[in-house]
C-alpha angles and dihedrals in degrees: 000000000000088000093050099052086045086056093049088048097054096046096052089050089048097042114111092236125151124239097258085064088091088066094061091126096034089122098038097078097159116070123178132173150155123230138190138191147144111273135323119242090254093047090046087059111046086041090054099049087046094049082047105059089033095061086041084057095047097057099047098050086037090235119125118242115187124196124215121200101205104185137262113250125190140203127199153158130191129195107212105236095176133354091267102035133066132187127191144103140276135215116197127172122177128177144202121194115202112189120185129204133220090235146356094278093071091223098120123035120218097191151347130217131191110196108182130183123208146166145185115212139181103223143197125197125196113205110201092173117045102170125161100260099013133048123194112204147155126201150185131216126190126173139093137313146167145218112216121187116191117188130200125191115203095195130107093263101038111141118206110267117224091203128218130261116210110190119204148193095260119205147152157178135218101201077180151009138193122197109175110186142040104248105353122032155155126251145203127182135172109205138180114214126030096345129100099267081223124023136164119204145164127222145145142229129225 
């Protein structure tokens, strides 16, 4: 992946292609898109204290716990303010299931937990490279979001579980963006903060 957006790089620097090239999207101003990835740094890190203590916990009582990743998956739109800026919003939810067993042998489950992760941020996006088929860009997103766990017991006595709501300070940075296509087009990010460190998407303009 690294080689091939090198490759795109250097092409668009080394294409014969006027000034007013720049101005490519000038009449596209909407952009919306859907994104997916692994798991965002925070996410990564809350996930990975919790597996933590959970297999800690496993091995001490002798009952298997198991930890499913489920993915980070992202909405967003973008009006087009100048040919290199973009303002808009963003809209990102990620999840982790933790099922416990009622022994070492994981052929009844105890109990089952969903801890997600999700925000809601305002965004801006700088394009420094507005070519006709690639844009090159880098971002920051600042706004709210919340961690919600949600527990069910799967035992005689289990009693239903409300569940709890954490809200938090969301932010986050795109170090750097790929859109590859006019109205339509495919995308790549790496970001730092509650979005997925690596994510692919789709999207269009209008």
């Amino acid at each position: 992946m690294k080689k091939t957006i090198l490759w795109i790089v250097a092409a668009c620097l080394l294409a014969p292609v006027p000034a007013s090239a720049q101005h490519e999207h000038s009449d596209l101003h909407h952009e919306i898109g859907v994104t997916a990835g692994p798991v965002s740094g925070l996410g990564s890190l809350v996930y990975g204290t919790v597996g933590f203590f959970e297999a800690l916990g496993s091995s001490i009582s002798k009952r298997a716990v198991k930890m499913d990743l489920r993915g980070h998956y992202g909405l967003h739109y973008y009006y087009q303010v100048k040919w290199w800026c973009q303002v808009g919003v963003k809209a990102t939810f990620e999840n982790a299931r933790t099922t416990r067993y009622t022994d070492s042998t994981q052929l009844v489950v105890s109990e089952k937990s969903d801890l997600s992760i999700c925000s809601l941020m305002p965004s801006v996006r700088f394009t420094y490279l507005n070519r006709p088929w690639v844009r090159l860009y880098s971002g920051i997103d600042l706004g709210i979001g919340f961690v919600l766990n949600q527990k069910r017991t799967y035992t005689a006595d289990a009693q239903p579980d409300p569940g709890s709501a954490q809200a938090i300070f969301a932010f986050n940075i795109t170090p750097i963006g790929v859109n590859v296509g006019k109205r339509f087009f495919g995308m790549f990010e790496t970001n730092i903060g509650l979005d997925s460190f690596v994510k692919v998407g789709i999207g269009a303009r209008f």
